[in-house]
ROSE-4610 file (N, C-alpha, C; in Angstrom, 1 decimal, always signed):
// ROSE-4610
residu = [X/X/X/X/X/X/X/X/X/X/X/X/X/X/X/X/X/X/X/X/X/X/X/X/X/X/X/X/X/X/X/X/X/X/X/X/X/X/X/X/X/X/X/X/X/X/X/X/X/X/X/X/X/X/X/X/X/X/X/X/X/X/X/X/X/X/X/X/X/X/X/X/X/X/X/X/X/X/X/X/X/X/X/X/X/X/X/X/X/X/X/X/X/X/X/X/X/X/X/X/X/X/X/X/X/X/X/X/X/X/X/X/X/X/X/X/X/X/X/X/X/X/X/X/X/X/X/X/X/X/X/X/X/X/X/X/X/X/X/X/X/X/X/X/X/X/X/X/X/X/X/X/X/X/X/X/X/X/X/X/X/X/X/X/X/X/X/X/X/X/X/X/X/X/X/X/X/X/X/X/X/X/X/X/X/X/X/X/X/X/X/X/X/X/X/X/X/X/X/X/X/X/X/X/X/X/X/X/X/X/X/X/X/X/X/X/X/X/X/X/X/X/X/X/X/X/X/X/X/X/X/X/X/X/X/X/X/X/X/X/X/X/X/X/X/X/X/X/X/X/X/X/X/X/X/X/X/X/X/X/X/X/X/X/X/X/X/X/X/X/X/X/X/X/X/X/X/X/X/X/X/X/X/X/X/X/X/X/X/X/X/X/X/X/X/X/X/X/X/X/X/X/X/X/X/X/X/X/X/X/X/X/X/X/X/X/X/X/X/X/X/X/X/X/X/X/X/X/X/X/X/X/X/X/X/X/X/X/X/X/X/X/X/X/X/X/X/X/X/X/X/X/X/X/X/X/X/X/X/X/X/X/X/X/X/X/X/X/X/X/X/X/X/X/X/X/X/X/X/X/X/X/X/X/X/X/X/X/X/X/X/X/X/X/X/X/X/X/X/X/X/X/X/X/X/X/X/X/X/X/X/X/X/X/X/X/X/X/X/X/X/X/X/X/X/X/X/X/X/X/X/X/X/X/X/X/X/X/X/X/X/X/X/X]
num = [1/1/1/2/2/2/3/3/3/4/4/4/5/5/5/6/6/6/7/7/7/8/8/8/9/9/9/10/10/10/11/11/11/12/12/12/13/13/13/14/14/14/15/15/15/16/16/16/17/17/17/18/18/18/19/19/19/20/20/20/21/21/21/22/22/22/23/23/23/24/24/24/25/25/25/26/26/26/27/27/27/28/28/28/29/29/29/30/30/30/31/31/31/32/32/32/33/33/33/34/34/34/35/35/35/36/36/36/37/37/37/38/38/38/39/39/39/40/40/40/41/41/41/42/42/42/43/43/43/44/44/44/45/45/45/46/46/46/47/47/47/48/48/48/49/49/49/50/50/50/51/51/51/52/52/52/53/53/53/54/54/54/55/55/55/56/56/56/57/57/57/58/58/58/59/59/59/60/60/60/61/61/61/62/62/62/63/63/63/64/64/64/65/65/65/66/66/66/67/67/67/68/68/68/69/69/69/70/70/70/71/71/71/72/72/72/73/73/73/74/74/74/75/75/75/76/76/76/77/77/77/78/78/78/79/79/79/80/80/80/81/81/81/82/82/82/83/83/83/84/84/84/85/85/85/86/86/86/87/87/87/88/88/88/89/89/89/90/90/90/91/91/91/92/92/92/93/93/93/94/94/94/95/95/95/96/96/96/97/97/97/98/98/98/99/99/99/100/100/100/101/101/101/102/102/102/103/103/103/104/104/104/105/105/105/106/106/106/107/107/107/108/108/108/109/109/109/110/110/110/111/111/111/112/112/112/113/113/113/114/114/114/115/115/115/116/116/116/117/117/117/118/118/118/119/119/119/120/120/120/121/121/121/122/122/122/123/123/123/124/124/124/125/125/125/126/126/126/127/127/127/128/128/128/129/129/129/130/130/130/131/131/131/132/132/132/133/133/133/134/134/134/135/135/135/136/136/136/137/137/137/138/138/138/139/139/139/140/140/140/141/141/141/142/142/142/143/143/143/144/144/144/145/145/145/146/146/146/147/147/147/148/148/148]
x = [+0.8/+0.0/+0.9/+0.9/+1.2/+1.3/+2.0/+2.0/+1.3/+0.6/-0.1/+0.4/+1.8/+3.0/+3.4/+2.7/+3.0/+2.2/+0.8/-0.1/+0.3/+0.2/-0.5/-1.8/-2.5/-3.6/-4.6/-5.5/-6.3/-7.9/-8.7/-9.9/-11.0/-12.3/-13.3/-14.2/-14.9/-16.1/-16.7/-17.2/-17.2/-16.5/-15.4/-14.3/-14.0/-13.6/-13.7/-14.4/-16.2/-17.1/-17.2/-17.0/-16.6/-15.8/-14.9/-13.9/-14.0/-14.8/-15.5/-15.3/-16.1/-17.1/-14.8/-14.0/-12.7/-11.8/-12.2/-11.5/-11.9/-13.4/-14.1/-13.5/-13.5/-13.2/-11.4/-10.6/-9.5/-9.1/-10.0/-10.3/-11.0/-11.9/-12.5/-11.3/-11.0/-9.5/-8.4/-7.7/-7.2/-7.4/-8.6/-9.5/-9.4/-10.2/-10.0/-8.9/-7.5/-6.1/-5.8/-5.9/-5.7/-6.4/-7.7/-8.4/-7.4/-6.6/-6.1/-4.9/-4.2/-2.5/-3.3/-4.5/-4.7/-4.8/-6.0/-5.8/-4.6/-3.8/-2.7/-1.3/-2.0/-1.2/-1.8/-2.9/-4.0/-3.3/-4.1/-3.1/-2.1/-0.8/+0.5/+0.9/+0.1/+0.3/-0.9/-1.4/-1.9/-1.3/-0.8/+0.0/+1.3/+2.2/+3.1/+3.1/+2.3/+2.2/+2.6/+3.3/+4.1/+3.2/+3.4/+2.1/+2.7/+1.3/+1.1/+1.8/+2.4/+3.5/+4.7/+5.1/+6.8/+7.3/+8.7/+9.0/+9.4/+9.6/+9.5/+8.9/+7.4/+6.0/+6.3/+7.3/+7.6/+7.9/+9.3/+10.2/+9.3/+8.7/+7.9/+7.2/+6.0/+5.5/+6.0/+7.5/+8.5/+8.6/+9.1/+9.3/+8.2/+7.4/+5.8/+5.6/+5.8/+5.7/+4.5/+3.4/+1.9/+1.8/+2.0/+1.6/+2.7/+3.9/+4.6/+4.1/+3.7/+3.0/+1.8/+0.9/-0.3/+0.2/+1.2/+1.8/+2.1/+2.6/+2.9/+2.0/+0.8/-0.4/-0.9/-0.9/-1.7/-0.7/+0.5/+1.4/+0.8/+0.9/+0.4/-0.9/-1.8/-3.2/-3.4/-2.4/-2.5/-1.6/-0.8/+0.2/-0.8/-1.9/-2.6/-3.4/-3.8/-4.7/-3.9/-2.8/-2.1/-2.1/-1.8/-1.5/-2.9/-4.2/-4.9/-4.8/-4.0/-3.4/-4.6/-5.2/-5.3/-4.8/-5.1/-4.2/-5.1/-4.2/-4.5/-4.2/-5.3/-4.6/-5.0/-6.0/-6.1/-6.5/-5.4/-5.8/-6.7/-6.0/-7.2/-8.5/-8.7/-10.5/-10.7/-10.1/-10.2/-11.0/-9.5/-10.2/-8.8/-9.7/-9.1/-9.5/-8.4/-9.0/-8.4/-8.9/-9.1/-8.2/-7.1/-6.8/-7.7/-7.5/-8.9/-8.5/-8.9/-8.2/-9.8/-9.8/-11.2/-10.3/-10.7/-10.3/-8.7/-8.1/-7.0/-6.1/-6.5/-6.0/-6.3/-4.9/-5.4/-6.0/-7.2/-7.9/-7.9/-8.8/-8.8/-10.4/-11.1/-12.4/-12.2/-12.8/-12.6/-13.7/-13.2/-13.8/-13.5/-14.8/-14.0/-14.9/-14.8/-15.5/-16.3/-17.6/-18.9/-20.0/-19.2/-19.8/-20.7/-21.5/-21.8/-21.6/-21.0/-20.5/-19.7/-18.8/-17.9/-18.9/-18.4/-19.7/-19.1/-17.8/-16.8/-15.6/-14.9/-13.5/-13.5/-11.5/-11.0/-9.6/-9.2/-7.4/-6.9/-5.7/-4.6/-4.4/-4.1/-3.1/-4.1/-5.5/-6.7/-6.8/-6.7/-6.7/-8.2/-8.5/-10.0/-10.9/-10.0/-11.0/-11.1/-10.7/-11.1/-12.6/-12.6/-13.8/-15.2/-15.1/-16.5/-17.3/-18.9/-19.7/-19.6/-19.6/-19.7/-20.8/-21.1/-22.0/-22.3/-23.8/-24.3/-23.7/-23.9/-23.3/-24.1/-24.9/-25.9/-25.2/-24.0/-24.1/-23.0/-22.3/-21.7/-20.2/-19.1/-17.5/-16.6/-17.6/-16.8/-16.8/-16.3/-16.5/-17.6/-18.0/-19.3/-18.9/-20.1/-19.8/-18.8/-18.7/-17.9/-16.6/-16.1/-15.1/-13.5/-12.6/-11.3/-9.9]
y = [-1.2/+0.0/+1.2/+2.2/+3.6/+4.4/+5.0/+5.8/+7.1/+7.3/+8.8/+10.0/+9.6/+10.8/+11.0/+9.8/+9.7/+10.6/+10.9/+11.5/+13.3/+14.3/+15.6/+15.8/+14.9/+14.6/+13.9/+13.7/+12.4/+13.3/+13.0/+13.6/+12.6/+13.7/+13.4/+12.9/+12.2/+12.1/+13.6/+14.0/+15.7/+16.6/+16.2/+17.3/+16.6/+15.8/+15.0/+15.6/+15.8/+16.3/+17.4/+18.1/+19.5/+20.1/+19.5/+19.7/+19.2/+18.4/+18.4/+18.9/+20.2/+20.9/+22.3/+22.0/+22.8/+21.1/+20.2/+19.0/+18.7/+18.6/+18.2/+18.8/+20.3/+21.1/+20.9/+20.3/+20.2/+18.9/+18.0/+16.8/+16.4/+17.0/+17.8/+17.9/+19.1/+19.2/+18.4/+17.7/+16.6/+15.9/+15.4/+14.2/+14.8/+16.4/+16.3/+17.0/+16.8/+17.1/+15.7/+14.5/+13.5/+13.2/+13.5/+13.7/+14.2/+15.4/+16.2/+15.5/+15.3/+14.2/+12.8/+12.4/+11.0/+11.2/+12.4/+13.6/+13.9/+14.1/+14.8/+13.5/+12.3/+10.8/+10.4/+10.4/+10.0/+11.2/+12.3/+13.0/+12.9/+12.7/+12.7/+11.1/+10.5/+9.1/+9.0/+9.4/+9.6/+10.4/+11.5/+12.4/+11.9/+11.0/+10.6/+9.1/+8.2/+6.6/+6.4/+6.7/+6.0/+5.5/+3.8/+3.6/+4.3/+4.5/+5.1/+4.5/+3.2/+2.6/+3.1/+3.6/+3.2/+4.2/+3.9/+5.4/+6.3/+6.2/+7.3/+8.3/+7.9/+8.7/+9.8/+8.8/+9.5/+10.8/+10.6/+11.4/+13.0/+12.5/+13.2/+14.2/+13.7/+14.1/+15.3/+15.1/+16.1/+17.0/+17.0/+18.0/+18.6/+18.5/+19.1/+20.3/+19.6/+20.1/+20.6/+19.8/+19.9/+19.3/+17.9/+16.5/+17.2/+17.6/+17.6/+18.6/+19.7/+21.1/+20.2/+19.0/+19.0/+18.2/+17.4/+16.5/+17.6/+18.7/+19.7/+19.9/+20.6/+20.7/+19.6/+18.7/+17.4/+17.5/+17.0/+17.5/+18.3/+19.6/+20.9/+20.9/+20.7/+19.9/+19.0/+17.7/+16.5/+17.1/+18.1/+19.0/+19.9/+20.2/+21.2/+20.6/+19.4/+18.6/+17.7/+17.4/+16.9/+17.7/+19.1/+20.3/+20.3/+19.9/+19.5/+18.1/+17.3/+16.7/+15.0/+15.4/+14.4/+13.3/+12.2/+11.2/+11.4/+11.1/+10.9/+9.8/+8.7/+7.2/+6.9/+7.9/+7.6/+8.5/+9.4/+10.5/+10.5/+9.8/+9.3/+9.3/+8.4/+7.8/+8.7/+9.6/+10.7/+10.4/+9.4/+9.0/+9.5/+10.0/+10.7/+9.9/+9.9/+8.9/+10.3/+10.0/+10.9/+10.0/+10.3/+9.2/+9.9/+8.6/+8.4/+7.5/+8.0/+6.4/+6.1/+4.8/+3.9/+2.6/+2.1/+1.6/+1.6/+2.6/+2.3/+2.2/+1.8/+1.7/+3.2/+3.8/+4.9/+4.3/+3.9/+3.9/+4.5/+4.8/+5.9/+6.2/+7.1/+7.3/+7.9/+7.1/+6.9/+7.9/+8.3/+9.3/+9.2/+9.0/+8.8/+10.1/+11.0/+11.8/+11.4/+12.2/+11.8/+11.5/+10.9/+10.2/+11.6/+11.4/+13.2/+13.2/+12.2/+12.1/+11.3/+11.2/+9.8/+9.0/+8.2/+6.7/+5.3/+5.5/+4.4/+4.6/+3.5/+3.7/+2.3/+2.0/+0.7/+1.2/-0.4/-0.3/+0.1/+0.1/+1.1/+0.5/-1.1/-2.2/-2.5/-2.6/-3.2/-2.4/-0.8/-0.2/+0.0/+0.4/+1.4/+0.0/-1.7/-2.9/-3.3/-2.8/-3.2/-2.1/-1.8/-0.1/-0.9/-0.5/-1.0/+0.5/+0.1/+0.8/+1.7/+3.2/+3.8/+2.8/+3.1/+2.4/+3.0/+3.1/+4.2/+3.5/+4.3/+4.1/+2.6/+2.3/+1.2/-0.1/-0.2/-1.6/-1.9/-3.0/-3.1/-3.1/-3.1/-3.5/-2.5/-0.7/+0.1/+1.1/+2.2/+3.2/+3.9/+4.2/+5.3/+6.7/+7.3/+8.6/+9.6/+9.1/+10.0/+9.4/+8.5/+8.4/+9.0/+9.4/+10.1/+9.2]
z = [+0.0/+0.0/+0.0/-0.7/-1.1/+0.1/+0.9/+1.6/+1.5/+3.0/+2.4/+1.7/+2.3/+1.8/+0.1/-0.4/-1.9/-2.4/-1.6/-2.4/-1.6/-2.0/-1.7/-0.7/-1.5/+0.0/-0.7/+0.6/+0.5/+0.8/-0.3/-0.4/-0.1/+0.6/+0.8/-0.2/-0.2/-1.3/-2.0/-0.7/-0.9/-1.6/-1.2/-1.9/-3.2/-3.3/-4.8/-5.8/-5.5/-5.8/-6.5/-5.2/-5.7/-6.4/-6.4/-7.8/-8.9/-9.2/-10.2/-11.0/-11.1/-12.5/-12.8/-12.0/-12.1/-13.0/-12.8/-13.6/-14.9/-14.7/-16.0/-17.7/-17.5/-18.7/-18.9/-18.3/-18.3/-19.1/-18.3/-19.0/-20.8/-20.6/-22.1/-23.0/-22.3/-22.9/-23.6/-22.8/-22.9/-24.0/-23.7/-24.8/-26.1/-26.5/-27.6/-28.0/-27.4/-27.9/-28.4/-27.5/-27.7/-29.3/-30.0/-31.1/-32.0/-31.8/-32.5/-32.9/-32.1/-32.0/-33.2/-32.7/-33.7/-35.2/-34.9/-36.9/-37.6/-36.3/-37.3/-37.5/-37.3/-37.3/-38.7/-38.4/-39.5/-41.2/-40.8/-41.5/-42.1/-41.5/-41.9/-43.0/-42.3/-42.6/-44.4/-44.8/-45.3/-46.6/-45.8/-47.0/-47.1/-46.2/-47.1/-47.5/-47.1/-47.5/-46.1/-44.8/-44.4/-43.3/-42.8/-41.8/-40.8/-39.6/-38.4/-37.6/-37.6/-36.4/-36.9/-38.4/-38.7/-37.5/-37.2/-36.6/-37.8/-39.0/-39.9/-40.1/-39.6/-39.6/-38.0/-37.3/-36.2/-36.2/-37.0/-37.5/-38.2/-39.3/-39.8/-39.1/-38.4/-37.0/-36.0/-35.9/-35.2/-36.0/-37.4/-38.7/-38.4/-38.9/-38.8/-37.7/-36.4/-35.2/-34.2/-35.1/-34.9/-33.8/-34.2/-32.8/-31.6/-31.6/-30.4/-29.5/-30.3/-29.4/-29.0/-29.5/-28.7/-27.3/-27.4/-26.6/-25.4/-25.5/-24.8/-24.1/-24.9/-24.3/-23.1/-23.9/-23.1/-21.6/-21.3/-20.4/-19.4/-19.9/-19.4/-18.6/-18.9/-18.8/-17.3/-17.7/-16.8/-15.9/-15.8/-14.6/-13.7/-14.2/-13.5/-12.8/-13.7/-12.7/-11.6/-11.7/-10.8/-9.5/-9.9/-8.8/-7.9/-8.3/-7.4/-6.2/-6.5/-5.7/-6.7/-7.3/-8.5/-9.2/-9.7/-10.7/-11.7/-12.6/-13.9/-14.5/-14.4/-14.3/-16.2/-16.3/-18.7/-19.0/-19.5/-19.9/-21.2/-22.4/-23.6/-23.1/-21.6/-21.7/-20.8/-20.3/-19.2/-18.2/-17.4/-16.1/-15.0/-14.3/-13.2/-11.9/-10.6/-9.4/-8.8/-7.5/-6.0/-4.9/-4.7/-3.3/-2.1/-1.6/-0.2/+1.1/+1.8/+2.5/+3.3/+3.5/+3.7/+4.6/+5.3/+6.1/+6.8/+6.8/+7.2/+5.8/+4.5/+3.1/+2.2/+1.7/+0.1/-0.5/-1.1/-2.6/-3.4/-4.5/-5.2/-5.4/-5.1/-6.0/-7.4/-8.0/-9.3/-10.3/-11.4/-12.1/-13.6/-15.0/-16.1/-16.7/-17.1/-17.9/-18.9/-18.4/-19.1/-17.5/-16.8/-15.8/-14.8/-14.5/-14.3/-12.6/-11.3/-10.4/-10.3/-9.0/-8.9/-8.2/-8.8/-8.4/-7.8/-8.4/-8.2/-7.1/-6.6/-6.1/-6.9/-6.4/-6.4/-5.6/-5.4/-4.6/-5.8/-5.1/-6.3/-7.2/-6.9/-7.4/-8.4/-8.5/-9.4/-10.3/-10.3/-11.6/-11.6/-12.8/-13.5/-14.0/-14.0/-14.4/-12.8/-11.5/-10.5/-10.0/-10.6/-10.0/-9.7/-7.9/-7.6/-7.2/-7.6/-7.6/-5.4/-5.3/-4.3/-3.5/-2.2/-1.4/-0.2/-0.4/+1.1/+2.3/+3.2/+4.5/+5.2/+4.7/+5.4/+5.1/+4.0/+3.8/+2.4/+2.9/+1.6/+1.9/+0.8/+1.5/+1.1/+0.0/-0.7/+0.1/+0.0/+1.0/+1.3/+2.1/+2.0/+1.8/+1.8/+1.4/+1.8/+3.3/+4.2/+4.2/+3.1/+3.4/+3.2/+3.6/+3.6/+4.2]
């Protein structure tokens, strides 16, 4: 288990929440930079024959200098949201977790944009395919609301 000290700090359900609607457009963001990097792959690859894995197309790519400024961007982006004390576990599917601690353990409440609350946690080690559904205080083995 991750030391609290790894993280910046450890949020409430509440506070999670709240931050929200200051993450979402960041995340927005992101995604369709990520769009923009795949266009200008698509793009490139297209205008000179070369496939989208060679590293030649890589090469290209750099010359251009389109994809590495969005790559900048994206960076820039997933930095600011970190400064909230945030992870940024996929930026593509724009999923952000919240460390939490719930029994004595950091988890993460979990967050993928689109989703219009966090609804999820999981342990660290399970990742975004371990994500169990939030659970009221009455019952159940995930955290409740009030958990920190």
């Amino acid at each position: 288990m991750p030391e609290a000290s790894v993280f910046p700090r450890l949020f409430t359900l509440q506070e999670a929440q709240t931050l929200l609607p200051e993450i979402e457009p960041l995340v927005a963001e992101i995604k369709s930079t990520f769009a923009r990097i795949r266009s200008e792959i698509t793009d490139a690859s297209s205008a000179t024959g070369i496939s989208p894995s060679s590293p030649r197309l890589s090469r290209h790519l750099e010359r251009r200098g389109v994809a590495p400024a969005l790559v900048i961007q994206v960076n820039n982006l997933i930095r600011r949201i970190h400064e909230h004390g945030c992870v940024v576990n996929g930026p593509e599917a724009g999923l952000v977790d919240f460390p939490a601690l719930f029994d004595s353990e950091i988890v993460f409440l979990c967050w993928k944009h689109g989703e219009p609350r966090i609804g999820h946690w999981h342990r660290i080690p399970d990742g975004f395919s371990g994500r169990k559904p939030l659970l009221d205080s009455e019952g159940g083995e995930g955290p409740a609301p009030t958990v920190h």
